[in-house]
PDB file of the backbone (N, CA, C, O) and the ligand in Angstrom, with CONECT records:
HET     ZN  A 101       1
ATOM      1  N   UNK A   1      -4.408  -7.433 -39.131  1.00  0.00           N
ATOM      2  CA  UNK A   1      -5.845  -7.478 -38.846  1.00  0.00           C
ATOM      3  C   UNK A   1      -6.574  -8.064 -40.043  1.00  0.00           C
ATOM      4  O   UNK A   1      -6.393  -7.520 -41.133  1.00  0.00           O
ATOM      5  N   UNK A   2      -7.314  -9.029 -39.962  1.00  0.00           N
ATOM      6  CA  UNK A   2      -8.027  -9.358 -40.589  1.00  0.00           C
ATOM      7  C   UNK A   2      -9.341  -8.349 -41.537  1.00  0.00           C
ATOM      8  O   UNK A   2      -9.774  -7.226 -41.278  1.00  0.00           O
ATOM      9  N   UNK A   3      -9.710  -9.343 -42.725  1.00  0.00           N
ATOM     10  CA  UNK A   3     -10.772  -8.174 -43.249  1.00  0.00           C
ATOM     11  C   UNK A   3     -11.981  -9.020 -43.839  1.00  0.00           C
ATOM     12  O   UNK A   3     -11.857 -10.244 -43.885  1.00  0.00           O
ATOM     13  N   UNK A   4     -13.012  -8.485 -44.240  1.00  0.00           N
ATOM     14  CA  UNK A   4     -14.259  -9.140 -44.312  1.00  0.00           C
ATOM     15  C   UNK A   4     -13.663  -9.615 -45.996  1.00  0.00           C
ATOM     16  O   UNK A   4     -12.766  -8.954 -46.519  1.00  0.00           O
ATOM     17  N   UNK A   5     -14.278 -10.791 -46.692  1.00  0.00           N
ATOM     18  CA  UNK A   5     -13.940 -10.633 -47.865  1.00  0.00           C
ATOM     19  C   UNK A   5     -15.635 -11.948 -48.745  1.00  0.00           C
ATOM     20  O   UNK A   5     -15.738 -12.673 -49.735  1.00  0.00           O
ATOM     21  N   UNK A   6     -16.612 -11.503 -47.501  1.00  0.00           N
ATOM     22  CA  UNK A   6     -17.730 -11.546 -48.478  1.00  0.00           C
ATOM     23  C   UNK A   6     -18.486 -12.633 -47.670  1.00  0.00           C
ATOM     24  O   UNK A   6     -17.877 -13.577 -47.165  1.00  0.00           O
ATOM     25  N   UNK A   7     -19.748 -12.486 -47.567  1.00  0.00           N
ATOM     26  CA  UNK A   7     -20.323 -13.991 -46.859  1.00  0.00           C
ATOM     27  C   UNK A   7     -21.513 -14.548 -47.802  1.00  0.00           C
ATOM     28  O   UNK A   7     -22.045 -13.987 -48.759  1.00  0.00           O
ATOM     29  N   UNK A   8     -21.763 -15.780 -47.263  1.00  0.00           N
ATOM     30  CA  UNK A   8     -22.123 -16.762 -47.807  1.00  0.00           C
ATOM     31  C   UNK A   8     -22.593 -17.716 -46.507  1.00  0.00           C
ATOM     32  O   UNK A   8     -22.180 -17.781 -45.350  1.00  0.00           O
ATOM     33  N   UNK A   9     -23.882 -18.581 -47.401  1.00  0.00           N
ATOM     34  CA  UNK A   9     -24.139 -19.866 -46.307  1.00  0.00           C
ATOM     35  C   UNK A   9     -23.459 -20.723 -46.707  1.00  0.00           C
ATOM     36  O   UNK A   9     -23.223 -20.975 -47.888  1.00  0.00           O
ATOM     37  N   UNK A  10     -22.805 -21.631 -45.143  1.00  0.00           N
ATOM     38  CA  UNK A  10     -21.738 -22.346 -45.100  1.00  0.00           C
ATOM     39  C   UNK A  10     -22.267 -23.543 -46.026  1.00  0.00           C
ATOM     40  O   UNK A  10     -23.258 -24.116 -45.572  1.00  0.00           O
ATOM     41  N   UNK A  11     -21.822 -23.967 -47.124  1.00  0.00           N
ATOM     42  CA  UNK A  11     -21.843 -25.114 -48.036  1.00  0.00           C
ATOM     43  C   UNK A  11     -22.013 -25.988 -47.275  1.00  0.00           C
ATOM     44  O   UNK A  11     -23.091 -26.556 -47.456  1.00  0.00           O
ATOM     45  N   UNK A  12     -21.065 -26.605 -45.993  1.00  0.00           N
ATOM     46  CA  UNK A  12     -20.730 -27.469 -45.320  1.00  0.00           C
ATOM     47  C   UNK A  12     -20.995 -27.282 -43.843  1.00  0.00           C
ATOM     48  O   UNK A  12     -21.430 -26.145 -43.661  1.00  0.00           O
ATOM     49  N   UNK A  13     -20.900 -27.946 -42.763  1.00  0.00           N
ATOM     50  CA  UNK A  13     -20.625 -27.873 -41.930  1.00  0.00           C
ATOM     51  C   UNK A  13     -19.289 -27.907 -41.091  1.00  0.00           C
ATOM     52  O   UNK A  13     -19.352 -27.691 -39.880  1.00  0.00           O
ATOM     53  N   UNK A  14     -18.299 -28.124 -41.591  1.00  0.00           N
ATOM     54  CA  UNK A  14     -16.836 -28.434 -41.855  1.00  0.00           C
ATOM     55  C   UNK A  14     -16.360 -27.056 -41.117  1.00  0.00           C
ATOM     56  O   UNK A  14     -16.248 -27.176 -39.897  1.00  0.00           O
ATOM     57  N   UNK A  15     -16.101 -25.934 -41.583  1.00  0.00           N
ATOM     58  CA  UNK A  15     -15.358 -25.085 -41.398  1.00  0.00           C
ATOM     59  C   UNK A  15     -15.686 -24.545 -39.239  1.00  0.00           C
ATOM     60  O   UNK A  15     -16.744 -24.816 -38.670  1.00  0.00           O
ATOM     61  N   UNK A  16     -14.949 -24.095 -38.807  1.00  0.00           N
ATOM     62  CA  UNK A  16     -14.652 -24.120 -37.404  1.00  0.00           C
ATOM     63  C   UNK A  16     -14.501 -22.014 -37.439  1.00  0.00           C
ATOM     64  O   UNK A  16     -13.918 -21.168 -38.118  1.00  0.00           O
ATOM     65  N   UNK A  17     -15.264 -22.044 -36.470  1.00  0.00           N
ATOM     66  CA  UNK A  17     -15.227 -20.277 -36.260  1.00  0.00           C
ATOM     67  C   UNK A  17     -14.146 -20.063 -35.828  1.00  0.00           C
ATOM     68  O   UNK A  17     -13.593 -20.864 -35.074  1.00  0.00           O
ATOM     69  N   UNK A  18     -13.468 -18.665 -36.297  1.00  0.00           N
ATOM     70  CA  UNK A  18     -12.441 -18.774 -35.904  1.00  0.00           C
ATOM     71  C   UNK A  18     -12.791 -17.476 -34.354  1.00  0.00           C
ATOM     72  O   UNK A  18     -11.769 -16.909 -33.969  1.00  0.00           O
ATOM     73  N   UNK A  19     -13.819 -17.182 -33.766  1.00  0.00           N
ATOM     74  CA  UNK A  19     -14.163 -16.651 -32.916  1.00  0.00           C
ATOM     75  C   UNK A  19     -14.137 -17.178 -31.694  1.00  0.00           C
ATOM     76  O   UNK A  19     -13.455 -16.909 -30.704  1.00  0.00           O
ATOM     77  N   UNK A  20     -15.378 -18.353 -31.993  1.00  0.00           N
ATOM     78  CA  UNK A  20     -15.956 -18.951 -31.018  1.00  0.00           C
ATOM     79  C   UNK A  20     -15.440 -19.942 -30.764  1.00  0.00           C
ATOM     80  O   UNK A  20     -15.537 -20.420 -29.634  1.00  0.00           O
ATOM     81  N   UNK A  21     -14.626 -20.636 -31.908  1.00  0.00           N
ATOM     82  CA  UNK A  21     -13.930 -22.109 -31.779  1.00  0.00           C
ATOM     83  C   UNK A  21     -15.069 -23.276 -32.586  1.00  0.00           C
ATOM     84  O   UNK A  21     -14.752 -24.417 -32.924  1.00  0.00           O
ATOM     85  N   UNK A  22     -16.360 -22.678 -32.765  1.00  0.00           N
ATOM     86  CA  UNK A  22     -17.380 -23.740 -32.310  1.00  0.00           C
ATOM     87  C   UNK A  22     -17.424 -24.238 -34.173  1.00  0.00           C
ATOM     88  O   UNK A  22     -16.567 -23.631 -34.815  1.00  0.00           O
ATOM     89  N   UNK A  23     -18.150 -25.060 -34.881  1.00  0.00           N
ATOM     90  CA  UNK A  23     -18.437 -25.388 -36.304  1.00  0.00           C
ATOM     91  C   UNK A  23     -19.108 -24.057 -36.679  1.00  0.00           C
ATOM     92  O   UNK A  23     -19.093 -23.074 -35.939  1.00  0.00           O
ATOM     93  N   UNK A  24     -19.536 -24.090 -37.554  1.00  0.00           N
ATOM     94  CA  UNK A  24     -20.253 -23.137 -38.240  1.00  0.00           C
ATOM     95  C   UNK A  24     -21.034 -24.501 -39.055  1.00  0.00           C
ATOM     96  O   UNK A  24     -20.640 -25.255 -39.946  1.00  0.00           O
ATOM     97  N   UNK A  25     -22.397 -24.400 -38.236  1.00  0.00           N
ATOM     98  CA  UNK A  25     -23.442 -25.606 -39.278  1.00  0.00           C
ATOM     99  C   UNK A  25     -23.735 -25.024 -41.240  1.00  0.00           C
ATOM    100  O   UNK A  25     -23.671 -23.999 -41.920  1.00  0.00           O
ATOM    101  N   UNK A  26     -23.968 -26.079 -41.346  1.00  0.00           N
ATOM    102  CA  UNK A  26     -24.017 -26.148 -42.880  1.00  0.00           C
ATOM    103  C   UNK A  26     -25.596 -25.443 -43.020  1.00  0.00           C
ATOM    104  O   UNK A  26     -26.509 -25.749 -42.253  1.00  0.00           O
ATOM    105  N   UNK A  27     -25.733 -24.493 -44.089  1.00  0.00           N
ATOM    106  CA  UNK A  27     -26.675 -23.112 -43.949  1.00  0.00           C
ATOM    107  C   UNK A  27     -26.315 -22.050 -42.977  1.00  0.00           C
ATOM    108  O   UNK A  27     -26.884 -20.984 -43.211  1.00  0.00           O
ATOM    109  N   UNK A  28     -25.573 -22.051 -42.015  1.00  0.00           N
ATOM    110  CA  UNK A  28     -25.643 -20.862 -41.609  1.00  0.00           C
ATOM    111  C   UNK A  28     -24.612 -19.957 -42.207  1.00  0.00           C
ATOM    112  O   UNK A  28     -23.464 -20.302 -42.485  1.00  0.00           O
ATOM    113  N   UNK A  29     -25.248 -18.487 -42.418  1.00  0.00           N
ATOM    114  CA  UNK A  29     -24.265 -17.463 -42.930  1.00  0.00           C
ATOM    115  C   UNK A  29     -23.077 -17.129 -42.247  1.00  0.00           C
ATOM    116  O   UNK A  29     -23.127 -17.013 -41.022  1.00  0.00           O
ATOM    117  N   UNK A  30     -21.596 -16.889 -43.091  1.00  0.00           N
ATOM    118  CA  UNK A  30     -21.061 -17.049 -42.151  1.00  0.00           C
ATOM    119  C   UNK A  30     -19.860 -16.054 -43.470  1.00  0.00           C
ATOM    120  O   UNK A  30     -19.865 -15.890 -44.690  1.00  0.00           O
ATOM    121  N   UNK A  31     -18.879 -15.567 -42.176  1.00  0.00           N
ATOM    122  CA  UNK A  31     -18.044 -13.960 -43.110  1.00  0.00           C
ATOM    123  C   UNK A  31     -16.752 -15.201 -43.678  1.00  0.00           C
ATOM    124  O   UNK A  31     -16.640 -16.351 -43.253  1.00  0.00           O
ATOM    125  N   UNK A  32     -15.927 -14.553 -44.697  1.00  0.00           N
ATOM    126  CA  UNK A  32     -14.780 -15.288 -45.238  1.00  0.00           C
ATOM    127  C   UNK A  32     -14.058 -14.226 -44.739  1.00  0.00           C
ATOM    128  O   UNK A  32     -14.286 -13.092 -45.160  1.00  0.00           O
ATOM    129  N   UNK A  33     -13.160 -14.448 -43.843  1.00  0.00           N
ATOM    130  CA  UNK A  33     -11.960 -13.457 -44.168  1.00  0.00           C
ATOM    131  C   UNK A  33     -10.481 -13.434 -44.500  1.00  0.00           C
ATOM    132  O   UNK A  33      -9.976 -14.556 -44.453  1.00  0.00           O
ATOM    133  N   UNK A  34      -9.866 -12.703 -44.742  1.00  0.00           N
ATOM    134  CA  UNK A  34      -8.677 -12.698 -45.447  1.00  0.00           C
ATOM    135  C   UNK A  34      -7.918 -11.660 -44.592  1.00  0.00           C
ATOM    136  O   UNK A  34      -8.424 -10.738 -43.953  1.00  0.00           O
ATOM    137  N   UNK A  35      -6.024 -12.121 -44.745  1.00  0.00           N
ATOM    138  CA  UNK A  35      -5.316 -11.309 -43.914  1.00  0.00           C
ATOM    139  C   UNK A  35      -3.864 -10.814 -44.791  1.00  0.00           C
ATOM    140  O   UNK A  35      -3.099 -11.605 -45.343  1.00  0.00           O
ATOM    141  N   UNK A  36      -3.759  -9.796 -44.770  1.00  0.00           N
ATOM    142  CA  UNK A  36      -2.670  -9.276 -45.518  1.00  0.00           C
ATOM    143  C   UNK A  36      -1.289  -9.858 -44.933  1.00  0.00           C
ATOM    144  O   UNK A  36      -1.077  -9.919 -43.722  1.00  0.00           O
ATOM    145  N   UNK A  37      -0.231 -10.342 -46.057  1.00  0.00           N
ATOM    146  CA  UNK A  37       0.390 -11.341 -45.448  1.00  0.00           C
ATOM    147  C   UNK A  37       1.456 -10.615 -46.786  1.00  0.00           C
ATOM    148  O   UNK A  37       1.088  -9.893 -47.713  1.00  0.00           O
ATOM    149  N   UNK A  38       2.483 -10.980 -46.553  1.00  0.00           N
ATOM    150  CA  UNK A  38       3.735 -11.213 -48.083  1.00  0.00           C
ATOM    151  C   UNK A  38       2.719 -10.175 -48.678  1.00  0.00           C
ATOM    152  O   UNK A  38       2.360 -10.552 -49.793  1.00  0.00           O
ATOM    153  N   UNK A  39       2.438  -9.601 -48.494  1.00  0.00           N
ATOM    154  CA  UNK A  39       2.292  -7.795 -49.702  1.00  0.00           C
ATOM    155  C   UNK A  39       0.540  -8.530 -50.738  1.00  0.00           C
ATOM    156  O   UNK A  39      -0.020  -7.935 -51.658  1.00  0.00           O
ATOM    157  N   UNK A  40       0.159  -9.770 -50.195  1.00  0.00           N
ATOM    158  CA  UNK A  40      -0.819 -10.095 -50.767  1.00  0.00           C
ATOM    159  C   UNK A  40      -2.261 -10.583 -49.285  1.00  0.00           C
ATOM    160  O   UNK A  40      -2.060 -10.990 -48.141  1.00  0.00           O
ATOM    161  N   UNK A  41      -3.528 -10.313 -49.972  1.00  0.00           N
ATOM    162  CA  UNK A  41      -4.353 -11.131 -49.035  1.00  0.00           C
ATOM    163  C   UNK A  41      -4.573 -12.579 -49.073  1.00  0.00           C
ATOM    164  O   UNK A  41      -4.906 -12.967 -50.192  1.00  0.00           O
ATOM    165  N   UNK A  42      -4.486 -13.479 -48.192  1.00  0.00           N
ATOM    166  CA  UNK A  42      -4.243 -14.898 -47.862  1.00  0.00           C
ATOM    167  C   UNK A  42      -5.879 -15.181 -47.308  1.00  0.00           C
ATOM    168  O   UNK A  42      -6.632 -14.378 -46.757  1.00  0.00           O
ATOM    169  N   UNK A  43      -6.075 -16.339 -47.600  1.00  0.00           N
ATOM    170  CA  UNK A  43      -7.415 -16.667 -46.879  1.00  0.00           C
ATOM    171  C   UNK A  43      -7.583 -16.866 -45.444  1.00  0.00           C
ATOM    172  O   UNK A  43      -6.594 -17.405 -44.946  1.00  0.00           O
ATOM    173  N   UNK A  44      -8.434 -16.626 -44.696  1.00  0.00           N
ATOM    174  CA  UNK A  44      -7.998 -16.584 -43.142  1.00  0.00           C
ATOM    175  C   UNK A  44      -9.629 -17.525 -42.744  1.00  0.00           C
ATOM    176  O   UNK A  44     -10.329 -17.314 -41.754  1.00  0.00           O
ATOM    177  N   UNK A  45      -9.801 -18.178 -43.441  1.00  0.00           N
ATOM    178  CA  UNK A  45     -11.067 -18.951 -42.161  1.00  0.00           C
ATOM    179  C   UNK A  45     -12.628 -18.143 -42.680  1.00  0.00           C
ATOM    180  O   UNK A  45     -13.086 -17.479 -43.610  1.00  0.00           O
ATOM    181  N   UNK A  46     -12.984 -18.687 -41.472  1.00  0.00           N
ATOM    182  CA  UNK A  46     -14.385 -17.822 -41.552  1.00  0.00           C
ATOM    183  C   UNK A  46     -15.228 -18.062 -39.754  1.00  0.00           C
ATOM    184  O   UNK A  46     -15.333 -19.022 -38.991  1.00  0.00           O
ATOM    185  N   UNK A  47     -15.669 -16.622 -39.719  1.00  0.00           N
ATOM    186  CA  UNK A  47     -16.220 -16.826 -38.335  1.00  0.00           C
ATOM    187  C   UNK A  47     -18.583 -16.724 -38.767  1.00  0.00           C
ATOM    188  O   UNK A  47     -19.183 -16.337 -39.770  1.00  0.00           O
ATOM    189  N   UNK A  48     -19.083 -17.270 -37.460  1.00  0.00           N
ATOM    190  CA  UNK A  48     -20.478 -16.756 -37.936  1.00  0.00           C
ATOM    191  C   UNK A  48     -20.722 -15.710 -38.003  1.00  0.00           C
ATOM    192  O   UNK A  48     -20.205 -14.985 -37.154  1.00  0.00           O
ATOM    193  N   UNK A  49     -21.609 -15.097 -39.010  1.00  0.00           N
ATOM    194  CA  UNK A  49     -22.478 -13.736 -38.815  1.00  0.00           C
ATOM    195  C   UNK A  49     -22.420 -13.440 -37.515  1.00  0.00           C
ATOM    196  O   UNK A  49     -21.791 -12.414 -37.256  1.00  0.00           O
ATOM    197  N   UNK A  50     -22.924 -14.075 -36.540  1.00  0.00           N
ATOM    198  CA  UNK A  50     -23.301 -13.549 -35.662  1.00  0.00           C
ATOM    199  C   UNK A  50     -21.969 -13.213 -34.219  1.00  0.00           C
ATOM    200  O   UNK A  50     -22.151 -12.825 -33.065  1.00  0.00           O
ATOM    201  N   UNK A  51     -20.531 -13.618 -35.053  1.00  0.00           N
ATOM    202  CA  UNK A  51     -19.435 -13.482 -34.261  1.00  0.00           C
ATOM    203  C   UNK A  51     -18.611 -12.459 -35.442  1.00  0.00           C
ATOM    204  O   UNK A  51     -17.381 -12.471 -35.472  1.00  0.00           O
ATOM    205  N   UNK A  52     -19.132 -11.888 -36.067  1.00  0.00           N
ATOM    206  CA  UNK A  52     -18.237 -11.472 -36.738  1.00  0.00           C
ATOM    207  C   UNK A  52     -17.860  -9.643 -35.996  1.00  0.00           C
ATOM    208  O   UNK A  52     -16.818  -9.025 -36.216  1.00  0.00           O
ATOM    209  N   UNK A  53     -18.829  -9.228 -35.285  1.00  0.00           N
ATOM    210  CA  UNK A  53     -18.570  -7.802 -35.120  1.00  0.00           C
ATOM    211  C   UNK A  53     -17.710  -7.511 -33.997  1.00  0.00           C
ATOM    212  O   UNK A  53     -17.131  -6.433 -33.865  1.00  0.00           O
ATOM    213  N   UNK A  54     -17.633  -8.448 -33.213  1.00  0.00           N
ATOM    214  CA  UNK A  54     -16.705  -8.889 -32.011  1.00  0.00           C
ATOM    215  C   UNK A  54     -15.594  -9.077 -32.414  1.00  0.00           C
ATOM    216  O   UNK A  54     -14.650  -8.445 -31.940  1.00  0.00           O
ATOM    217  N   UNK A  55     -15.400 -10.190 -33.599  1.00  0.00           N
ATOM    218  CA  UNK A  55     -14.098 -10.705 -33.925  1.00  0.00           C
ATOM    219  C   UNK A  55     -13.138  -9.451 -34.401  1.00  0.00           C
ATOM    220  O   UNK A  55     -11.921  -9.315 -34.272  1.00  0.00           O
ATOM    221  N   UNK A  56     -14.422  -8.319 -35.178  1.00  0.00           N
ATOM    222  CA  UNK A  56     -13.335  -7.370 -35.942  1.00  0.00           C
ATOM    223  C   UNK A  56     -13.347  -6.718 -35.461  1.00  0.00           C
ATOM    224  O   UNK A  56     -12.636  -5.830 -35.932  1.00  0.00           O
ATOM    225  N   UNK A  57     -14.026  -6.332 -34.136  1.00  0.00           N
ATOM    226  CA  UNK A  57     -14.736  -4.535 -33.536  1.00  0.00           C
ATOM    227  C   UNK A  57     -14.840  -3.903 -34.415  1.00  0.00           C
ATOM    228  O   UNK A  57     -14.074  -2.950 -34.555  1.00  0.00           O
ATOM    229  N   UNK A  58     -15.764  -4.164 -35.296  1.00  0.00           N
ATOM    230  CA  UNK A  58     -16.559  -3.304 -36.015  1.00  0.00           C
ATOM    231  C   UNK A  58     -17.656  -3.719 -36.338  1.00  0.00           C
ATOM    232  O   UNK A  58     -18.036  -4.883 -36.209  1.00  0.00           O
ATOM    233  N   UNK A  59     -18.180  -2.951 -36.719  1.00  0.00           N
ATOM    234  CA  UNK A  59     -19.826  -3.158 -37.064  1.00  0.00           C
ATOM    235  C   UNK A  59     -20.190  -2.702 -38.609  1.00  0.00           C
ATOM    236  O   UNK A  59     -21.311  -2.624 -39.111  1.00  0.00           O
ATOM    237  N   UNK A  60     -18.681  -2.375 -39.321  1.00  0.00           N
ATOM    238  CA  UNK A  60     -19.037  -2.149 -40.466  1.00  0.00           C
ATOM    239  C   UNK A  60     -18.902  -3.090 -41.377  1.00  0.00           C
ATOM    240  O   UNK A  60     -18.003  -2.990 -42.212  1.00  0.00           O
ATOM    241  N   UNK A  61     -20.079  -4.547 -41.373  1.00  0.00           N
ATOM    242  CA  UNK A  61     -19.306  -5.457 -42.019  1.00  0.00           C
ATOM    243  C   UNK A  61     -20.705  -5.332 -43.197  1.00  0.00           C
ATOM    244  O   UNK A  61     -20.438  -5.956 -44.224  1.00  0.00           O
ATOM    245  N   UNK A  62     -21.943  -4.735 -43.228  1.00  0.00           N
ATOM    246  CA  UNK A  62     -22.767  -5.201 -44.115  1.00  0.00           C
ATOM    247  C   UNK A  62     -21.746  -4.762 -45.986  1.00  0.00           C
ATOM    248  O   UNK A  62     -21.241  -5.539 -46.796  1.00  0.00           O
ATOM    249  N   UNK A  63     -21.825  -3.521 -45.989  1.00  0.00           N
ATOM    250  CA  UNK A  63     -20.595  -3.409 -47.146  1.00  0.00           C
ATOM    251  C   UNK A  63     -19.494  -4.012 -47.895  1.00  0.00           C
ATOM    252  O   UNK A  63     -19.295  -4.263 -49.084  1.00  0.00           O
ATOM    253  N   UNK A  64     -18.886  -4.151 -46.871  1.00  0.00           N
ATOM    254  CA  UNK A  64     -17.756  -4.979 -47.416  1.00  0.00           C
ATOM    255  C   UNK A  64     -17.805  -6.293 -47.837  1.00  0.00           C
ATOM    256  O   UNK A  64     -17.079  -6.912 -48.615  1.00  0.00           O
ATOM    257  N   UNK A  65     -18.974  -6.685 -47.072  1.00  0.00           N
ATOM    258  CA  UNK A  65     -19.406  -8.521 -47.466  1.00  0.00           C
ATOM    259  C   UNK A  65     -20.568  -8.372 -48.870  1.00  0.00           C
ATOM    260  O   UNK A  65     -20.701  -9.137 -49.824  1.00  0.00           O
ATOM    261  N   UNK A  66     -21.228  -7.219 -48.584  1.00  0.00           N
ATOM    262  CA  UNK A  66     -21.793  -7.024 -50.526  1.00  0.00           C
ATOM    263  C   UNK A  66     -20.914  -7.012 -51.248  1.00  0.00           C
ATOM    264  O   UNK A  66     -20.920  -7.834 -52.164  1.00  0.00           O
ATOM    265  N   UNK A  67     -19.939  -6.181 -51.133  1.00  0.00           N
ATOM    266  CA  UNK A  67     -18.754  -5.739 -52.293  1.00  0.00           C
ATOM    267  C   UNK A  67     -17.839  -7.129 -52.659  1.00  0.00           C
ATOM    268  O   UNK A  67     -17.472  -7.500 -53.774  1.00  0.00           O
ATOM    269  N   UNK A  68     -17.664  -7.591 -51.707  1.00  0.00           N
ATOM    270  CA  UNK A  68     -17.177  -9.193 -52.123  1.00  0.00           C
ATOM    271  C   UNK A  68     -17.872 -10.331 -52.303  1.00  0.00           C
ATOM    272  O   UNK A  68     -17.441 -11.453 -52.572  1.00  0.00           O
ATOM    273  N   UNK A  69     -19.214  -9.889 -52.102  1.00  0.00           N
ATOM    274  CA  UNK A  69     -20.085 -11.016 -52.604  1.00  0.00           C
ATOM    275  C   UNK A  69     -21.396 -10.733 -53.532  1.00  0.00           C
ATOM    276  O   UNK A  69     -22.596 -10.853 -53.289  1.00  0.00           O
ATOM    277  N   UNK A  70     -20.599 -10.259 -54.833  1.00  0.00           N
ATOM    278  CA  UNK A  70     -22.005  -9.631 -55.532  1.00  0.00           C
ATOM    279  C   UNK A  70     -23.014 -10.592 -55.864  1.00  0.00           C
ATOM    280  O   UNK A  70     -24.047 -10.055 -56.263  1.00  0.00           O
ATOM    281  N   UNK A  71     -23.037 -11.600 -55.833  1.00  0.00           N
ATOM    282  CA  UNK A  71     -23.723 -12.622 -56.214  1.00  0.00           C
ATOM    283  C   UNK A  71     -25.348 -12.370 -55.153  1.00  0.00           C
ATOM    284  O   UNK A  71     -26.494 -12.712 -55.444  1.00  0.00           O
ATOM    285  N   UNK A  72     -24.882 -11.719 -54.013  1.00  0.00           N
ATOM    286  CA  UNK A  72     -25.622 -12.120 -53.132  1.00  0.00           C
ATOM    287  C   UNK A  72     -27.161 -11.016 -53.526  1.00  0.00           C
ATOM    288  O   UNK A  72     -26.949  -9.906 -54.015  1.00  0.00           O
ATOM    289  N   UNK A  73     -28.089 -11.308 -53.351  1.00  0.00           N
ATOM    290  CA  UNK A  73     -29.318 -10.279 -53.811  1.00  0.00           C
ATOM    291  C   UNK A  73     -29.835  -9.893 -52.348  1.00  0.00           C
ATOM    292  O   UNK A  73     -29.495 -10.425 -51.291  1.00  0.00           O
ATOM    293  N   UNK A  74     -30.933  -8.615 -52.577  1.00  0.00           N
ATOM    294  CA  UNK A  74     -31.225  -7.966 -51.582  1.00  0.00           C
ATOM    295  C   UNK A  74     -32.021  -8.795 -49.996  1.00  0.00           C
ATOM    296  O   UNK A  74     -32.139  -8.539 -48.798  1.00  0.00           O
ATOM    297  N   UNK A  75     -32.448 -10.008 -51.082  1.00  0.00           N
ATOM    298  CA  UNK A  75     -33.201 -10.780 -49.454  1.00  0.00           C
ATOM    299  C   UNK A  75     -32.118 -11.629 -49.002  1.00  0.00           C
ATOM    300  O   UNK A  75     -32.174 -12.042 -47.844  1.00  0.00           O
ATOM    301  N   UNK A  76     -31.077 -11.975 -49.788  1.00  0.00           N
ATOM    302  CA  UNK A  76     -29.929 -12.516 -49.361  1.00  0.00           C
ATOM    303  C   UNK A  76     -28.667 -11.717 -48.357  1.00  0.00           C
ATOM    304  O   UNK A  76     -27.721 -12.229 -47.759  1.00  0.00           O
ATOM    305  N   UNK A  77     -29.065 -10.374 -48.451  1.00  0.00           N
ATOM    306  CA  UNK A  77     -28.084  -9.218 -47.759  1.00  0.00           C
ATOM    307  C   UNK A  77     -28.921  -9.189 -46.611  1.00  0.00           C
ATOM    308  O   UNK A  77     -28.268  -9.001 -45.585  1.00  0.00           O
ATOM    309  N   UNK A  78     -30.608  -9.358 -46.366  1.00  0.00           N
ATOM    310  CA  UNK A  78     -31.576  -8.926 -45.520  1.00  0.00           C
ATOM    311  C   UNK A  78     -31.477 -10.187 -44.218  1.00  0.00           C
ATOM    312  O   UNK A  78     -31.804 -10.104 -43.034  1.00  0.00           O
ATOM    313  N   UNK A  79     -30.930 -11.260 -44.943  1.00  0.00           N
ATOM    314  CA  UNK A  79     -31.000 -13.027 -44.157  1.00  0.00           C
ATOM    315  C   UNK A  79     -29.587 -12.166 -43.927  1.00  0.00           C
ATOM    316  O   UNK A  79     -30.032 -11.427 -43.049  1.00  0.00           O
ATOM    317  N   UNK A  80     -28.550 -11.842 -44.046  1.00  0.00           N
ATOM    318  CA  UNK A  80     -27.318 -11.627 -43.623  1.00  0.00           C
ATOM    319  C   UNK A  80     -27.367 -11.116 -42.253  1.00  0.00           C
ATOM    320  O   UNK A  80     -27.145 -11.681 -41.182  1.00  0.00           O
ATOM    321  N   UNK A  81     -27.829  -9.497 -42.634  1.00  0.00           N
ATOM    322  CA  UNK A  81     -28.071  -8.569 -41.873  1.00  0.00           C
ATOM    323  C   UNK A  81     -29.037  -9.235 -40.282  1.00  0.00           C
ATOM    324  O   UNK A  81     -28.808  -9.028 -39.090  1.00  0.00           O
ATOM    325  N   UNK A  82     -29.920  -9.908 -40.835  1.00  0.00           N
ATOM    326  CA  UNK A  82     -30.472 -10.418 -39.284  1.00  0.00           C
ATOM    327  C   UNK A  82     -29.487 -11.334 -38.812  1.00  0.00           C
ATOM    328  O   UNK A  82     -29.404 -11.414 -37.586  1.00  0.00           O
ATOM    329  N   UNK A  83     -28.437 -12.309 -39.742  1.00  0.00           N
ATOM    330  CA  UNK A  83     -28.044 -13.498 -38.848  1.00  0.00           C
ATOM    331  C   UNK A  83     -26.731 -12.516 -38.056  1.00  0.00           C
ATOM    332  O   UNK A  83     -26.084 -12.896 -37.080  1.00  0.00           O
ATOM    333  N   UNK A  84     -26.572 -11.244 -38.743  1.00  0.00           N
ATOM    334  CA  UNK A  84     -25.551 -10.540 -37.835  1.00  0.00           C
ATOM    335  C   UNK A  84     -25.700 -10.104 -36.434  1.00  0.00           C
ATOM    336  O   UNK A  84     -24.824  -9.695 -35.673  1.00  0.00           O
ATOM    337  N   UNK A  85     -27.049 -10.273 -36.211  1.00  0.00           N
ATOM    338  CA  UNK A  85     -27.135  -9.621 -34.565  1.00  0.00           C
ATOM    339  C   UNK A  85     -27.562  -8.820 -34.003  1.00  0.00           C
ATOM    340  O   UNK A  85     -27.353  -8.735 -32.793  1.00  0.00           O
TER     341      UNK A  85
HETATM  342 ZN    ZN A 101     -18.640 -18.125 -33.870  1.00  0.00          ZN2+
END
């Protein structure tokens, strides 16, 4: 199972949800996740905010995407939190 490992707006438009199938446009927030693989976590893609609670069935993603993304500040967690859904 995959795990949240921090979000960010997409630099690019490049990267492909791994939810929806669809791009993930360049600015929109979007989760990194990572999958335990060989006894280590491996990078796994990234789906949108707004596919991410589906992708994991959970809804506990605001945490785990602070904790891996300290960079991010409180109106930056607040733009998260709405593009989640
Ligand atoms: Zn998506």
């Amino acid at each position: 199972m995959p795990r949240v490992n921090g979000a960010q707006r997409a630099p690019t438009g490049r990267a492909t949800c791994r939810a929806c199938r669809e791009a993930i446009e360049k600015g929109a927030w979007r989760v990194a996740l990572v999958f335990y693989e060989d006894g280590r976590y491996q990078p796994s893609g990234f789906v949108h905010a707004g596919c991410v609670s589906a992708y994991l069935e959970t809804t506990r993603i605001v945490m785990p995407a602070r904790h891996f993304s300290p960079e991010l500040g409180d109106e930056d967690m607040a733009e998260f939190e709405a593009a989640l859904g």
